[in-house]
N, C-alpha and C positions, 0 to 999 in steps of 0.2 A: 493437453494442447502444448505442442512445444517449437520452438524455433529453428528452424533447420536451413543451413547447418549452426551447432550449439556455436557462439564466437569463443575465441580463446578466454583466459583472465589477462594477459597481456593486452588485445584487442577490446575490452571493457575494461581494463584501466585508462589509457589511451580517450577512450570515448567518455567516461565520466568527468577526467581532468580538461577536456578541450570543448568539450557542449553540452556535459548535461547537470543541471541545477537549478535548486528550489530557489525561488525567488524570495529574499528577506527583508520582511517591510513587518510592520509594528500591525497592517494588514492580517497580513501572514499570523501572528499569535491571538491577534482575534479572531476570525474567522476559527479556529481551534480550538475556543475557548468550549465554546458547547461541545462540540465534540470528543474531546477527551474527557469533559464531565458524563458524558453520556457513556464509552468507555467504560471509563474508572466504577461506574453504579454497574454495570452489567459483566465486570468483572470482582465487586465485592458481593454477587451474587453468590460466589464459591469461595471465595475466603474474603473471609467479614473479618478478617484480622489484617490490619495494614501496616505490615511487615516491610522486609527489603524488596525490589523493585527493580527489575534491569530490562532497558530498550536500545532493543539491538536497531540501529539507523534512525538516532533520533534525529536528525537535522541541526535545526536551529532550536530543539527542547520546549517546544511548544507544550509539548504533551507531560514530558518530564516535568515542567512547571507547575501543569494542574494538580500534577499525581503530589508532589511537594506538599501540595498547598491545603490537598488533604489527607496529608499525617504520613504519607508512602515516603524512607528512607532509599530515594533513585539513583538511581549510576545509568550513565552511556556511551553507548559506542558507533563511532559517525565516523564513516570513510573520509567526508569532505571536510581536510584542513581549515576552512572559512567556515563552515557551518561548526564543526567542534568548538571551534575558537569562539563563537558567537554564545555558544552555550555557555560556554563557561564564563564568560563576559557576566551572565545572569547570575553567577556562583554555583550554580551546578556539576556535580563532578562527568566529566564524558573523555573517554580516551579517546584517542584517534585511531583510525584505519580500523580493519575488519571484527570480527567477534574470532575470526582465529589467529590472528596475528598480536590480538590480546589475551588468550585462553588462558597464561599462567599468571594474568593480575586479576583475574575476577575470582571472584569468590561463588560462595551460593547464595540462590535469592527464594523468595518467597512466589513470588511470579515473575518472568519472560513476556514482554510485548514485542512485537515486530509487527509495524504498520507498514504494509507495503513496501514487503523487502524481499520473498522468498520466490518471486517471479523475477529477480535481478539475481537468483544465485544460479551457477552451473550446476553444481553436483547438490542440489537438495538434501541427499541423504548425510551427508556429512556434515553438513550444515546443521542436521536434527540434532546428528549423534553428538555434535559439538555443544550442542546446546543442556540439551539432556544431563551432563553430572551438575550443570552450572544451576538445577534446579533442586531446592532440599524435598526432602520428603513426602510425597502431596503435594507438591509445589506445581504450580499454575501457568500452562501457557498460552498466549493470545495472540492472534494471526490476524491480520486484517489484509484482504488482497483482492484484485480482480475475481468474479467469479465467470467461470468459464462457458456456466449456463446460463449466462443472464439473457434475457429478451433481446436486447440490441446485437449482443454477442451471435444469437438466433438466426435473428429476421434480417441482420446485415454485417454479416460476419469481416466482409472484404474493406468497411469502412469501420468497424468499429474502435474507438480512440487507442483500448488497450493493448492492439495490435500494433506494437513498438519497437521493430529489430533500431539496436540490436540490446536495448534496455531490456526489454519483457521474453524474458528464455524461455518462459512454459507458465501454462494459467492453469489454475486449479478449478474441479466443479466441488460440490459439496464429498461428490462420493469420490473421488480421486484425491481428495485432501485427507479424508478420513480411511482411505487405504496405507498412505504417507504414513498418518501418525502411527495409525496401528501396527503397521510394519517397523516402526522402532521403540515400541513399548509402552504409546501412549494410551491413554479413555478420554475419547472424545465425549466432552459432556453436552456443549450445546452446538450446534451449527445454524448461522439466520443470514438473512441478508436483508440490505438495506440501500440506499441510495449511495451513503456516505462523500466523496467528494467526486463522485461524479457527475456527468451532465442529465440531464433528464433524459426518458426514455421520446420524447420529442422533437427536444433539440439533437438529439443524437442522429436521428431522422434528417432534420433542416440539415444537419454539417454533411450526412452521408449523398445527401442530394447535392450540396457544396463543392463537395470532393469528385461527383462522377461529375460534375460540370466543370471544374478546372481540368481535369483529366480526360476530357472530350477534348477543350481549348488544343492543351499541349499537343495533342498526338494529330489536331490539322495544322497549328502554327513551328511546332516540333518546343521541346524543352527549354530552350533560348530565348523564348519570344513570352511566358510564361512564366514568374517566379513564384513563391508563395502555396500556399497550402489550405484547401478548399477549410479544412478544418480550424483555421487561426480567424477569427472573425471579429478582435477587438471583445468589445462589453457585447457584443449582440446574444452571447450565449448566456450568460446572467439576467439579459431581459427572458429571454425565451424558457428560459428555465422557470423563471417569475411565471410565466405564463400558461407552461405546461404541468407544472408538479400537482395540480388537480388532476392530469391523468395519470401519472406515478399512482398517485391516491387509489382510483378504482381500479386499475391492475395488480392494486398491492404490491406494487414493486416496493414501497416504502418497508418492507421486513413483514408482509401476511402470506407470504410464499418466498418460494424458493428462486425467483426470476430476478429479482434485484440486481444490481450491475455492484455491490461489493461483498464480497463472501467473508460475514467473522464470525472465527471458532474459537473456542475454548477447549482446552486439553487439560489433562493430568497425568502427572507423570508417574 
């Protein structure tokens, strides 16, 4: 699935420096804390030795933090000046700007994470192959991103959140991510999905029923009369999420099938 037409790298510099950004709050690195713990175990599934470590977009090093904290020697690299800065605030080491504007100060690592980052890149493949010598021998990499087949993605494609021009270039399914890799060398070991920081597949429903209701509004009162976005709804999706992830549960959206709304892989290289 890919965004057409693809925007320039000048038109996504432009739009990441003037609107688009992780919000940082002490929030923010809790909410992470399980998460990267959970990560970190299903990535020492394949190397039980915690060795060197590099995340490509790490933000504000949430993740890098846990990886720290259990024995992983981490390095990062964060396009956003304020978010790098933030990381290193915490003593971690993270350069700034891209993984190829950095290529000739990294070294080799033991494992590659990129948590929702390869749906923000233009040219994917170069991006692999950029990656790929930065990996030692065996060496491990991990993908966390939209999946493209997920349920919500499915049954309401026109509303679904991850459809983001001009952020989200292309979304991967299980089998188009594991054509990727295998077309620049990799063995995909595992592929699963999971919820991870998405909305439920419920509230994702309430928001899409949100969205054709402001989008009725607009088009009798015209775009002027209208501001806002059926999809921004304050705390309500937190409650609703509360209250629907028992049906996550019997759909096995939570990682018993393949419909989950976040796709993570494991490679070797």
């Amino acid at each position: 699935m890919e965004l057409c037409p693809v925007p320039t790298e000048l038109e996504l510099q432009r739009y990441y420096n003037s609107e688009y950004a992780v919000p940082f709050s002490e929030a923010y690195y809790q909410h992470y804390e399980s998460i990267s713990r959970e990560l970190l175990r299903a990535i020492l599934t394949y190397t039980p030795a915690r060795g060197t470590l590099l995340e490509i977009g790490c933000s504000h090093g949430a993740f890098l933090l846990q990886a720290r904290a259990a024995g992983w020697d981490v390095t990062g690299v964060e396009l956003s000046e304020e978010a790098s800065a933030n990381a290193r605030a915490l003593g971690l080491k993270v350069l700034m700007g891209t993984l190829e504007q950095n290529d000739s100060s990294l070294g080799t690592f033991d494992c590659i994470v990129a948590w929702y980052v390869i749906e923000h890149i233009v040219d994917v493949h170069s991006f692999i192959d950029t990656i790929k010598p930065h990996l030692k021998p065996g060496g491990l990499l991990a993908l966390r991103t939209a999946n493209a087949r997920a349920l919500s993605a499915i049954t309401i494609p026109q509303y679904w959140q991850w459809i983001g021009a001009p952020a989200h270039i292309r979304l991967f399914s299980a089998t188009g991510m594991k054509m990727l890799l295998t077309r620049h060398g990799f063995t995909v070991l595992s592929q699963s999905t999971r919820r991870g920081d998405n909305r439920t597949f419920g509230t994702d429903l309430l928001m899409a029923l949100a969205k054709a209701v402001v989008g009725h509004k607009r088009a009798e009162l015209g775009d002027e009369k209208i501001k806002g976005n059926g999809s921004r709804a304050g705390n309500l999706p937190k409650c609703t999420d509360l209250l629907f992830w028992p049906i996550d549960w019997l759909l096995g959206l939570n990682g018993r099938n393949m419909l989950g709304a976040e796709l993570f892989v494991l490679a070797r290289a």
